[in-house]
mmCIF file as gemmi writes it, N, C-alpha and C atoms, coordinates in Angstrom:
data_model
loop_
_atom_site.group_PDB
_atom_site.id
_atom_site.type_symbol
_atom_site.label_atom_id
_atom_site.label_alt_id
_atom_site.label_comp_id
_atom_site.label_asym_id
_atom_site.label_entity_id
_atom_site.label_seq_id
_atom_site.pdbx_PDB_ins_code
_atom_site.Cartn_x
_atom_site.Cartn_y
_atom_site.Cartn_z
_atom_site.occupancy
_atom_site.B_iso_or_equiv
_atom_site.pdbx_formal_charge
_atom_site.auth_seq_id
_atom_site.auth_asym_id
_atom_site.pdbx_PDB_model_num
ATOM 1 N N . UNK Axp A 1 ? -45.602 -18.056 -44.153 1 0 ? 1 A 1
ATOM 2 C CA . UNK Axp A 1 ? -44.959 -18.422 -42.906 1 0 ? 1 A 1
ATOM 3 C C . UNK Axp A 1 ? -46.045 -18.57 -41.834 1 0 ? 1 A 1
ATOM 4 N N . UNK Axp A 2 ? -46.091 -19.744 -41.062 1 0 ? 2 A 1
ATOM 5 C CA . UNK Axp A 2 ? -46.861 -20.235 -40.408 1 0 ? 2 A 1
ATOM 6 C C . UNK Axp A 2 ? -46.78 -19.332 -38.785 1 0 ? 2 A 1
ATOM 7 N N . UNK Axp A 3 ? -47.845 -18.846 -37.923 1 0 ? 3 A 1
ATOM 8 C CA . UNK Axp A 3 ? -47.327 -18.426 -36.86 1 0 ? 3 A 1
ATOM 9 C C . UNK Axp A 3 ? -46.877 -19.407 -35.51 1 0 ? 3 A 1
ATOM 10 N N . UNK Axp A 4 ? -47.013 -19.149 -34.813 1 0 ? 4 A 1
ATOM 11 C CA . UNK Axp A 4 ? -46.488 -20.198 -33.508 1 0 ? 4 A 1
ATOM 12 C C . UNK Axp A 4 ? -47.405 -20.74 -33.131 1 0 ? 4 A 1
ATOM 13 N N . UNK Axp A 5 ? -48.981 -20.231 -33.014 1 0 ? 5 A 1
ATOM 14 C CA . UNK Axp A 5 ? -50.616 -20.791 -32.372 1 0 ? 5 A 1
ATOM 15 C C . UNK Axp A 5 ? -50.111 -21.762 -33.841 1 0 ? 5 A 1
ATOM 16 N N . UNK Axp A 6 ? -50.095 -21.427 -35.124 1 0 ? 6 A 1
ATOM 17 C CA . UNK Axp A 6 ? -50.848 -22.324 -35.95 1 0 ? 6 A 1
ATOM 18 C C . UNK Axp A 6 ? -50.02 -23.744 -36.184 1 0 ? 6 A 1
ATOM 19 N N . UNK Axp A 7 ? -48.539 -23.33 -36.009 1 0 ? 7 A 1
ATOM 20 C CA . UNK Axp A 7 ? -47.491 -24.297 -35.787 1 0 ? 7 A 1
ATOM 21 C C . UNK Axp A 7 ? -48.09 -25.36 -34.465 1 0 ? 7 A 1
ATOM 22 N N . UNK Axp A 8 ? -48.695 -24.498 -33.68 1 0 ? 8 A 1
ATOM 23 C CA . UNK Axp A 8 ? -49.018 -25.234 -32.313 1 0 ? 8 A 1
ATOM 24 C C . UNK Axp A 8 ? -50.804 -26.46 -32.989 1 0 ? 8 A 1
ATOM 25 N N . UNK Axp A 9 ? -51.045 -25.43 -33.305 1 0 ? 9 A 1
ATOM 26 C CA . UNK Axp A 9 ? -52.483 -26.477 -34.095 1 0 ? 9 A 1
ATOM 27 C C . UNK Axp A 9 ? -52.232 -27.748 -34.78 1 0 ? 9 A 1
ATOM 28 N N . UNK Axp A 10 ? -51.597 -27.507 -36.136 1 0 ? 10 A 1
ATOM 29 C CA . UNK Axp A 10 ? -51.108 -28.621 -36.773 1 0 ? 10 A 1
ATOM 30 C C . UNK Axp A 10 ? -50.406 -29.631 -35.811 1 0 ? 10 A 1
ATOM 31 N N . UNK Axp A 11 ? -49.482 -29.604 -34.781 1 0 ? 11 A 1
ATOM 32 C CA . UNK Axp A 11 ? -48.822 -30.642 -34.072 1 0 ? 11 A 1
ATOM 33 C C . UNK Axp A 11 ? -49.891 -30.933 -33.622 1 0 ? 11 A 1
ATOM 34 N N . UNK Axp A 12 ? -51.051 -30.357 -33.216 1 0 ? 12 A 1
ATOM 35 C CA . UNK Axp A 12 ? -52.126 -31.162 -32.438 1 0 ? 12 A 1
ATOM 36 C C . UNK Axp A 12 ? -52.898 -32.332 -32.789 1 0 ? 12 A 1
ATOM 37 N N . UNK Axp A 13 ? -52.882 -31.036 -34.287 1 0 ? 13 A 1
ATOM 38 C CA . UNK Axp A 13 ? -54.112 -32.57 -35.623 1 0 ? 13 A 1
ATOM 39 C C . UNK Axp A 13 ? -53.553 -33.356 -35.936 1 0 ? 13 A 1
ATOM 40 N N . UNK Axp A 14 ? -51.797 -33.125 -35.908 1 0 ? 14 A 1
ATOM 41 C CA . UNK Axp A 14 ? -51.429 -34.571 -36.256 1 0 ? 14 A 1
ATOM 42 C C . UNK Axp A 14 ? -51.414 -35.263 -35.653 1 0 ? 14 A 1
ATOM 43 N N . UNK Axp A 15 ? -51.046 -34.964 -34.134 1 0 ? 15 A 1
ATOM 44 C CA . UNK Axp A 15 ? -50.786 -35.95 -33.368 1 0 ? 15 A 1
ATOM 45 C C . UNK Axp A 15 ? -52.185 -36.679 -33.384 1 0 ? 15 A 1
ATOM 46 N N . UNK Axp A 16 ? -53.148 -36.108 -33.255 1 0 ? 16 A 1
ATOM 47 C CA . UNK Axp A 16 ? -55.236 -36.685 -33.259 1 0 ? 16 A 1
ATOM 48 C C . UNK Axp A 16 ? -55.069 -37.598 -34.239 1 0 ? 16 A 1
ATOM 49 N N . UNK Axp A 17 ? -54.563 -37.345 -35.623 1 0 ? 17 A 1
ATOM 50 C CA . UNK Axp A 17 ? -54.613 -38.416 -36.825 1 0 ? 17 A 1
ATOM 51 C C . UNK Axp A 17 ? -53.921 -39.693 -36.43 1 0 ? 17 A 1
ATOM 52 N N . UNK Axp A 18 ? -52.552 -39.119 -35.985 1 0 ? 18 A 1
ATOM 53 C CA . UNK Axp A 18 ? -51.691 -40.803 -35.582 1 0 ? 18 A 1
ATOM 54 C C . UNK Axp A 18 ? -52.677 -41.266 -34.431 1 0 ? 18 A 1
ATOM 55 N N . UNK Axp A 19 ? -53.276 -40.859 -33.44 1 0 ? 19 A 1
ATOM 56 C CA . UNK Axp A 19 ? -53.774 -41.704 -32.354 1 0 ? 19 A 1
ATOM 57 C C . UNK Axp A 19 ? -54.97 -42.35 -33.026 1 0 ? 19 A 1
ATOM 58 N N . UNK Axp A 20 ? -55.947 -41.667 -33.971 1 0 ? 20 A 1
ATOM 59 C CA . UNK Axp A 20 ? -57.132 -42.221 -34.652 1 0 ? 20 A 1
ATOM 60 C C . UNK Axp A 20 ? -56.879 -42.862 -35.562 1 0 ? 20 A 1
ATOM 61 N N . UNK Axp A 21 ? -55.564 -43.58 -35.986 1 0 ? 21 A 1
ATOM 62 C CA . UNK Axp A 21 ? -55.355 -44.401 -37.599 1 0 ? 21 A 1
ATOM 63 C C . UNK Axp A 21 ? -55.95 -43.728 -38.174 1 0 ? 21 A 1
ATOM 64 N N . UNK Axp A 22 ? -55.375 -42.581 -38.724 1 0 ? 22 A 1
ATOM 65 C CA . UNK Axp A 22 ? -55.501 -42.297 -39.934 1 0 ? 22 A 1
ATOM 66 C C . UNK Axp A 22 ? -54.375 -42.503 -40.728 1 0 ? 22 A 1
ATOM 67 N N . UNK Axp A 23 ? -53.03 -43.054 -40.428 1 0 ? 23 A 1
ATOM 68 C CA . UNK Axp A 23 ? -51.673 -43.16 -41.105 1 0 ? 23 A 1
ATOM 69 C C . UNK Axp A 23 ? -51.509 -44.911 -41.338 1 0 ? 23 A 1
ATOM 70 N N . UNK Axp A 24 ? -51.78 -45.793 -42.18 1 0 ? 24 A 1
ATOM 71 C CA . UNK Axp A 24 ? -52.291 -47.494 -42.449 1 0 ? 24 A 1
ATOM 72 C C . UNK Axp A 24 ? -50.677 -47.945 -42.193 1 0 ? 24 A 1
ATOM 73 N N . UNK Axp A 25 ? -49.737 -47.114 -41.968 1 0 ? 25 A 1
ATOM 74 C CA . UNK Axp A 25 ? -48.515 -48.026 -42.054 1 0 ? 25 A 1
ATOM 75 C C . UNK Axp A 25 ? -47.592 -47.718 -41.212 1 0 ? 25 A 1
ATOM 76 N N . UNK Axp A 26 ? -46.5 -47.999 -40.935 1 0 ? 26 A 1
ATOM 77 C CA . UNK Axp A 26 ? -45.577 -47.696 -39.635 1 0 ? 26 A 1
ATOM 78 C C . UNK Axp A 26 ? -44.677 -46.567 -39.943 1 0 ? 26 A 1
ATOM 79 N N . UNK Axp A 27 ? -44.394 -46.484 -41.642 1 0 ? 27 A 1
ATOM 80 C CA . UNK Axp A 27 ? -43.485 -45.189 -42.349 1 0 ? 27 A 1
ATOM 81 C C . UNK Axp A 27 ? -44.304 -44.194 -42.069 1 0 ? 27 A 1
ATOM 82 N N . UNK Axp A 28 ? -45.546 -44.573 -42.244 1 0 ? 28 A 1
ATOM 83 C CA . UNK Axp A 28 ? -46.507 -42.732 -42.511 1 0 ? 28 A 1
ATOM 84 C C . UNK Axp A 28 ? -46.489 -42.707 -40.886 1 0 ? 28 A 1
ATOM 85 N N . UNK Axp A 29 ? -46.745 -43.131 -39.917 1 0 ? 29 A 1
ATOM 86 C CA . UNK Axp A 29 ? -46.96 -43.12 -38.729 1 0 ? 29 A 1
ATOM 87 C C . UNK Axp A 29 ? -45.642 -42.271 -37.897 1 0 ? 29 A 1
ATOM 88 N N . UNK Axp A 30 ? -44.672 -42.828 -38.331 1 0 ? 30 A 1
ATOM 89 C CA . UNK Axp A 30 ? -43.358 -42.239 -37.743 1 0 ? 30 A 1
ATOM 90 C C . UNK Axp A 30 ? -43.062 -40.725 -38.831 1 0 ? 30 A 1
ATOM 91 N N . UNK Axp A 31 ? -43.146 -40.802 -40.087 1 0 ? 31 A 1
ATOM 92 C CA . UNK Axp A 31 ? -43.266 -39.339 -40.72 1 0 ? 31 A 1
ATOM 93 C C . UNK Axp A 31 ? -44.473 -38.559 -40.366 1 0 ? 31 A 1
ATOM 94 N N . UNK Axp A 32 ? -45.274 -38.967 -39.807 1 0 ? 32 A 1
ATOM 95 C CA . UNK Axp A 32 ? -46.665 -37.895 -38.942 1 0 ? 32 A 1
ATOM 96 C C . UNK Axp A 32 ? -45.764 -37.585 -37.695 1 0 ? 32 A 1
ATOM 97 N N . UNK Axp A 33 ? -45.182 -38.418 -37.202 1 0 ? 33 A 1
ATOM 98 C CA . UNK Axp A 33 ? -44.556 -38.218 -35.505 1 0 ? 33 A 1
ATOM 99 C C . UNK Axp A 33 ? -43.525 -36.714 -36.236 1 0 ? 33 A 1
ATOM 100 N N . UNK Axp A 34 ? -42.64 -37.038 -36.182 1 0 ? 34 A 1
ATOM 101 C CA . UNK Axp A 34 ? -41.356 -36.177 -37.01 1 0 ? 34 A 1
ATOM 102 C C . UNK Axp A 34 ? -41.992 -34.541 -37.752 1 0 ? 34 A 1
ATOM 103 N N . UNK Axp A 35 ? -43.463 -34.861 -38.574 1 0 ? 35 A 1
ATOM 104 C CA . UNK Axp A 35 ? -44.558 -33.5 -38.486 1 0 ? 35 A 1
ATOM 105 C C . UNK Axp A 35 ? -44.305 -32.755 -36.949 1 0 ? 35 A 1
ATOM 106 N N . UNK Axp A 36 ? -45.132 -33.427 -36.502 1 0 ? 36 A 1
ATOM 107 C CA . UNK Axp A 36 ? -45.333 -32.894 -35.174 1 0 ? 36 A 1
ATOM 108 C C . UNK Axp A 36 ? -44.512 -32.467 -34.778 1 0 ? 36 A 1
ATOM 109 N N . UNK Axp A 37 ? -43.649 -33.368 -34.232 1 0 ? 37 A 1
ATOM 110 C CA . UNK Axp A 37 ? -42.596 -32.683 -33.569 1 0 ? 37 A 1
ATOM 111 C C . UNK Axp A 37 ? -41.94 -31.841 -33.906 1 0 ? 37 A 1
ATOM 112 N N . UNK Axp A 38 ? -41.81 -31.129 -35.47 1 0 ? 38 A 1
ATOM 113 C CA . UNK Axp A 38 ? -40.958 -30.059 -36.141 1 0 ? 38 A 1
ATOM 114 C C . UNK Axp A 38 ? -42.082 -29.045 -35.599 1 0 ? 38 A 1
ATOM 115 N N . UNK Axp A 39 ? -43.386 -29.59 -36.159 1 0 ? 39 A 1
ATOM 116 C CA . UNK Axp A 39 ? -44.254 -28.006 -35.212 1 0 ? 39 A 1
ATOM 117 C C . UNK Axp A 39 ? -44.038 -27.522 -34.332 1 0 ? 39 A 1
ATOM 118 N N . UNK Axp A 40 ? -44.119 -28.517 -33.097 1 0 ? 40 A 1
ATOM 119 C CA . UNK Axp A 40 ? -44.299 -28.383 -32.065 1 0 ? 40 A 1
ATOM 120 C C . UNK Axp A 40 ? -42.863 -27.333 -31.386 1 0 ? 40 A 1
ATOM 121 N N . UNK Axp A 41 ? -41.957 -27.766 -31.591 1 0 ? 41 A 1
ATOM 122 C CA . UNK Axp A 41 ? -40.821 -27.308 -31.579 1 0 ? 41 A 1
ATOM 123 C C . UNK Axp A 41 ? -40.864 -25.869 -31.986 1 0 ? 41 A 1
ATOM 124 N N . UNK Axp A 42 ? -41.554 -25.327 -33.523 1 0 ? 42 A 1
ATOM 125 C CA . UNK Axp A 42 ? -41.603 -23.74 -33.869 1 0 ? 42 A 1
ATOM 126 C C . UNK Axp A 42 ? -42.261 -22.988 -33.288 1 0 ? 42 A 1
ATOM 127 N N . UNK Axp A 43 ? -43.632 -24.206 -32.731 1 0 ? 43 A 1
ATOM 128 C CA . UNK Axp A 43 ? -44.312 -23.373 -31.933 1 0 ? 43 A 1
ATOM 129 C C . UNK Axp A 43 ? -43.836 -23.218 -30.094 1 0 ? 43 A 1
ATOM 130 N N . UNK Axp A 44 ? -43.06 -24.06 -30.33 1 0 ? 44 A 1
ATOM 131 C CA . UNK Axp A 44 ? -42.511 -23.762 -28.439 1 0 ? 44 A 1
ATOM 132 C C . UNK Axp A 44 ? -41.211 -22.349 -29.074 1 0 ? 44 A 1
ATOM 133 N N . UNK Axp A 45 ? -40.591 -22.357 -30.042 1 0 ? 45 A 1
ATOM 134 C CA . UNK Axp A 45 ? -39.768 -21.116 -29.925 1 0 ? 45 A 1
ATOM 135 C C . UNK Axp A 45 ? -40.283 -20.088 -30.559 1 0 ? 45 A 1
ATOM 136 N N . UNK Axp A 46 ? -41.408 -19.922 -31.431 1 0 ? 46 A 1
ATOM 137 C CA . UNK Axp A 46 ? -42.344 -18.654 -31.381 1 0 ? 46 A 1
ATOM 138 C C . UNK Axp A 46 ? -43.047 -18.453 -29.733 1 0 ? 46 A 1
ATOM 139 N N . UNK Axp A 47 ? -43.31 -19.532 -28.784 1 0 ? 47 A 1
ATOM 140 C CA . UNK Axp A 47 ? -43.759 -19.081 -26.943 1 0 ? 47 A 1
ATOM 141 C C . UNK Axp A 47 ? -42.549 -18.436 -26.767 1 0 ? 47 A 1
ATOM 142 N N . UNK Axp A 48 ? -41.592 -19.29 -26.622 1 0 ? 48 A 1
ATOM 143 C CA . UNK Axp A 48 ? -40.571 -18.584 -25.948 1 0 ? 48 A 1
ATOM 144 C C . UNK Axp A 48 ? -40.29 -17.113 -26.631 1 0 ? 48 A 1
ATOM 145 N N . UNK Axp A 49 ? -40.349 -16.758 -27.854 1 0 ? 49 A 1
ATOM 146 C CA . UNK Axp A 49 ? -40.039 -15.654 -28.034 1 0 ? 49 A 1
ATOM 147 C C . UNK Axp A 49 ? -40.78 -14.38 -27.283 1 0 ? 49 A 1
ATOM 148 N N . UNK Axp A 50 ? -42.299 -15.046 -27.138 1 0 ? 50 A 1
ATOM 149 C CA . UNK Axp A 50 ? -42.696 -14.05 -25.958 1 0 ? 50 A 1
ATOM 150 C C . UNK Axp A 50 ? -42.325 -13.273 -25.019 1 0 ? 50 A 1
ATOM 151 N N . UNK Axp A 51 ? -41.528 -13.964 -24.054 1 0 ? 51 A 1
ATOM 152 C CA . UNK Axp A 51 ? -40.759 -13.958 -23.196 1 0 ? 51 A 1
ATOM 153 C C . UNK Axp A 51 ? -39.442 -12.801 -23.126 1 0 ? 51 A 1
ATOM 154 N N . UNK Axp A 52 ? -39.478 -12.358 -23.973 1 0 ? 52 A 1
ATOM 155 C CA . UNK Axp A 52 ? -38.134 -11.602 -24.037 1 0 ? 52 A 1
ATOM 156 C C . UNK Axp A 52 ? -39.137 -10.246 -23.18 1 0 ? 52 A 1
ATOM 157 N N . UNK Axp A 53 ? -37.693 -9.832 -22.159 1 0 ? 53 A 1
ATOM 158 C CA . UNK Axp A 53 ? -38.084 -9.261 -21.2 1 0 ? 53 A 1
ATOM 159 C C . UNK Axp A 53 ? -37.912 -7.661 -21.714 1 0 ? 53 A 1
ATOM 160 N N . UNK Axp A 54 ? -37.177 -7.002 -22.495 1 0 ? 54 A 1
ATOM 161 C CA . UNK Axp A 54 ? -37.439 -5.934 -23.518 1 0 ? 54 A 1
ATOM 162 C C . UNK Axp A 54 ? -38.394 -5.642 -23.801 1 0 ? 54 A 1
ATOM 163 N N . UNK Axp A 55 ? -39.408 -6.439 -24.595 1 0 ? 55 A 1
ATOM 164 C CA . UNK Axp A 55 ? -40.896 -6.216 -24.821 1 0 ? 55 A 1
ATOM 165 C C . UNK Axp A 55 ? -41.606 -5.975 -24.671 1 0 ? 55 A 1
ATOM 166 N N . UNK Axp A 56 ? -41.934 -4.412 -24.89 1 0 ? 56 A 1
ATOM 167 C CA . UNK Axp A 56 ? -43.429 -3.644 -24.096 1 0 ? 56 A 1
ATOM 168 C C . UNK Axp A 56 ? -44.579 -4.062 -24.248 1 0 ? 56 A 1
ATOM 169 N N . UNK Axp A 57 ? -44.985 -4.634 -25.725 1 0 ? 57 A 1
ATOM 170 C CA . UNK Axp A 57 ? -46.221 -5.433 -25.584 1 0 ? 57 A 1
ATOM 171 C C . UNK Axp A 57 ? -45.786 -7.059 -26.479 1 0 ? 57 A 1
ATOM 172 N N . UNK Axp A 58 ? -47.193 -7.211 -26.31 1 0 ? 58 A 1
ATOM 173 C CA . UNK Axp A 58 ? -47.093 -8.754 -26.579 1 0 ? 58 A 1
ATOM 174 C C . UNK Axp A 58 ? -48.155 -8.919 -27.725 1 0 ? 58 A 1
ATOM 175 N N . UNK Axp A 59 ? -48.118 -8.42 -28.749 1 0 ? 59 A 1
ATOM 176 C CA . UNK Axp A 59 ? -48.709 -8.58 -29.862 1 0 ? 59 A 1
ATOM 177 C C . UNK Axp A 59 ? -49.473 -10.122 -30.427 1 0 ? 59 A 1
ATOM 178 N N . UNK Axp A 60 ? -48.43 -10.95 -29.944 1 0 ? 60 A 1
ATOM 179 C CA . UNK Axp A 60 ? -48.495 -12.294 -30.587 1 0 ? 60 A 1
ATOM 180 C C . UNK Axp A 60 ? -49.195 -13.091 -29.156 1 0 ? 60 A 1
ATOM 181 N N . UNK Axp A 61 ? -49.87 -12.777 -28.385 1 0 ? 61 A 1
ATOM 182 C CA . UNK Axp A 61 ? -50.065 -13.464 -26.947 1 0 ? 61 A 1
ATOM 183 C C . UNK Axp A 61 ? -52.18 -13.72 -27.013 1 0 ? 61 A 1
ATOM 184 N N . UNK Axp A 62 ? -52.669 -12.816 -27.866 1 0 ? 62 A 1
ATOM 185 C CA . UNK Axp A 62 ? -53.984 -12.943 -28.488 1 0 ? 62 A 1
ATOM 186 C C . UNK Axp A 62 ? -54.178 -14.336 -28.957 1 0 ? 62 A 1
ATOM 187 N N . UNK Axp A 63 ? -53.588 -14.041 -29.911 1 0 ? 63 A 1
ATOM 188 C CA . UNK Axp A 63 ? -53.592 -15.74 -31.136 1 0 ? 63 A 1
ATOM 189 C C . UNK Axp A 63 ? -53.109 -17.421 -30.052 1 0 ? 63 A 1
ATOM 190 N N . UNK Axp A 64 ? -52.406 -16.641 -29.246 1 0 ? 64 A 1
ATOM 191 C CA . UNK Axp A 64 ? -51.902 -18.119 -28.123 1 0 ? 64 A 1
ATOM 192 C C . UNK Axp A 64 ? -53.14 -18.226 -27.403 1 0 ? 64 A 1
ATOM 193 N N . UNK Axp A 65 ? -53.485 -17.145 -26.433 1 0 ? 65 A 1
ATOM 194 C CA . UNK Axp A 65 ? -54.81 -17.165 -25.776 1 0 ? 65 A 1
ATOM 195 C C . UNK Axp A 65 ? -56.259 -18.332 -26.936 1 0 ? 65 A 1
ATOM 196 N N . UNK Axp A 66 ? -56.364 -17.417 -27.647 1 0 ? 66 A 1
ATOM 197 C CA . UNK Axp A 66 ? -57.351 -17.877 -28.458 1 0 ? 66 A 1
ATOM 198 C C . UNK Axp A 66 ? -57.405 -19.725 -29.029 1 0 ? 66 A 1
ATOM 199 N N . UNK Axp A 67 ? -55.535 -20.051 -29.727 1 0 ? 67 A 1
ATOM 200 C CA . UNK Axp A 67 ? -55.48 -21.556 -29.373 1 0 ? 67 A 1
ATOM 201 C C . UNK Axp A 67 ? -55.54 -22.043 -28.539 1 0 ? 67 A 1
ATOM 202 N N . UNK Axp A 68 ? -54.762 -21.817 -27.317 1 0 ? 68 A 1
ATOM 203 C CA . UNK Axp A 68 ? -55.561 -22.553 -26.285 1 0 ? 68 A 1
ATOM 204 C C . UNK Axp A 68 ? -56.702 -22.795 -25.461 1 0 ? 68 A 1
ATOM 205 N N . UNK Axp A 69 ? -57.758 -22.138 -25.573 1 0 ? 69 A 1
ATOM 206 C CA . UNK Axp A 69 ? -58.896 -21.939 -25.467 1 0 ? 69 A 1
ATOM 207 C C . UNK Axp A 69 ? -59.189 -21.105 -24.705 1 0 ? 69 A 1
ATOM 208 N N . UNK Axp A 70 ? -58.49 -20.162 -23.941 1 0 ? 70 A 1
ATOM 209 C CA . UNK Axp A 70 ? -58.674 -18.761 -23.47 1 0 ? 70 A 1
ATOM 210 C C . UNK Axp A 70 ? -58.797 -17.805 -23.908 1 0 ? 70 A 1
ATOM 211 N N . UNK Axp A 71 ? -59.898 -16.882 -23.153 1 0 ? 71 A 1
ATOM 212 C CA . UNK Axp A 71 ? -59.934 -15.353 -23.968 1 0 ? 71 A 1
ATOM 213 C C . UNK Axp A 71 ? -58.84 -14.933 -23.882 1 0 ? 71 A 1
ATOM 214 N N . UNK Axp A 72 ? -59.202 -13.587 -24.896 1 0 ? 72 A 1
ATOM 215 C CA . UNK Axp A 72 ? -57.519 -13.012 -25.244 1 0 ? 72 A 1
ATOM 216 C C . UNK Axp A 72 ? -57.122 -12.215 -23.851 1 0 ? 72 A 1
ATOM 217 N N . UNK Axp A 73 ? -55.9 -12.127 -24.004 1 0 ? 73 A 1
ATOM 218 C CA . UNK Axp A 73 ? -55.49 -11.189 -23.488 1 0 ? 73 A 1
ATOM 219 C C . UNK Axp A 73 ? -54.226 -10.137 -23.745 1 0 ? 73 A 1
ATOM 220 N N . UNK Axp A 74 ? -54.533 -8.645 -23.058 1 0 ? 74 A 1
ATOM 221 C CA . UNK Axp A 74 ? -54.039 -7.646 -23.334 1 0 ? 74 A 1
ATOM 222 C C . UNK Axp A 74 ? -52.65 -7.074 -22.309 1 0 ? 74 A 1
ATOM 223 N N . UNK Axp A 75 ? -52.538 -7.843 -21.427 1 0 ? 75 A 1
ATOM 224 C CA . UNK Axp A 75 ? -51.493 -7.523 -20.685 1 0 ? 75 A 1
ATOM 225 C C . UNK Axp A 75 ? -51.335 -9.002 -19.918 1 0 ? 75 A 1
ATOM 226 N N . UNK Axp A 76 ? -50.033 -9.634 -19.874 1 0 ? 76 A 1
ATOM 227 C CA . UNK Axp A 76 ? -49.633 -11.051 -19.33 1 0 ? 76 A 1
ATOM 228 C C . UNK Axp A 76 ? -49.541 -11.066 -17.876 1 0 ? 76 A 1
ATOM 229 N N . UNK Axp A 77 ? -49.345 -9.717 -17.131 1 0 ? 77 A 1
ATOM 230 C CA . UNK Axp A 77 ? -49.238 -9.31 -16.16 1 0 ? 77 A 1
ATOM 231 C C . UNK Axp A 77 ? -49.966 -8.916 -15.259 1 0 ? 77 A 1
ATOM 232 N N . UNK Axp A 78 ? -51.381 -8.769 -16.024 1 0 ? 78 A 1
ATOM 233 C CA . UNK Axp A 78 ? -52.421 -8.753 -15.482 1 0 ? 78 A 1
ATOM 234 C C . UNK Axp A 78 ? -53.196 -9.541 -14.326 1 0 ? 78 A 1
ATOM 235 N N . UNK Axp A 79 ? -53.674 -9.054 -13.49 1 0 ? 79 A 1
ATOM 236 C CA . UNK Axp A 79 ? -54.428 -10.427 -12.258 1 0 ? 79 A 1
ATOM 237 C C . UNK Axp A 79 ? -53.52 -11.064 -11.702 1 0 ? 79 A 1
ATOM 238 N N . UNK Axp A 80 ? -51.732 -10.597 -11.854 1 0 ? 80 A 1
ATOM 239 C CA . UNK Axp A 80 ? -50.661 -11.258 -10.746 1 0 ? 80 A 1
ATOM 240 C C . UNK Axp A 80 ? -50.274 -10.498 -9.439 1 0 ? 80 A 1
């Protein structure tokens, strides 16, 4: 089972492949789109699961930091 950063990665590379032709035909092109977008989607409701306001820590907020190119972090609340 894939996590939400890595769900978030793959929608990225695919989307990089469809913009660089790497898909020669209009079927593979639209089944790369339909990739993505199923990622993209697990990885927006693994973010949102963050969010739940119950949650003393944020275990899964490292691995997001780190895909998006920020250091990690240990409290979301921090520096507000």
């Amino acid at each position: 089972m894939a996590t939400g950063p890595e769900h978030y990665m793959v929608a990225e590379r695919t989307l990089d492949e469809v913009v660089s032709g790497v898909y020669p035909d209009d079927q593979q092109v639209t089944w790369a789109l339909a990739k993505a977008q199923v990622h993209a989607t697990l990885a927006l409701a693994a973010a949102t699961a963050l969010l739940v306001p119950e949650q003393d820590t944020y275990p899964d907020l490292n691995p997001w930091s780190a895909v998006m190119g920020r250091s990690a972090v240990t409290d979301p609340g921090a520096g507000s």
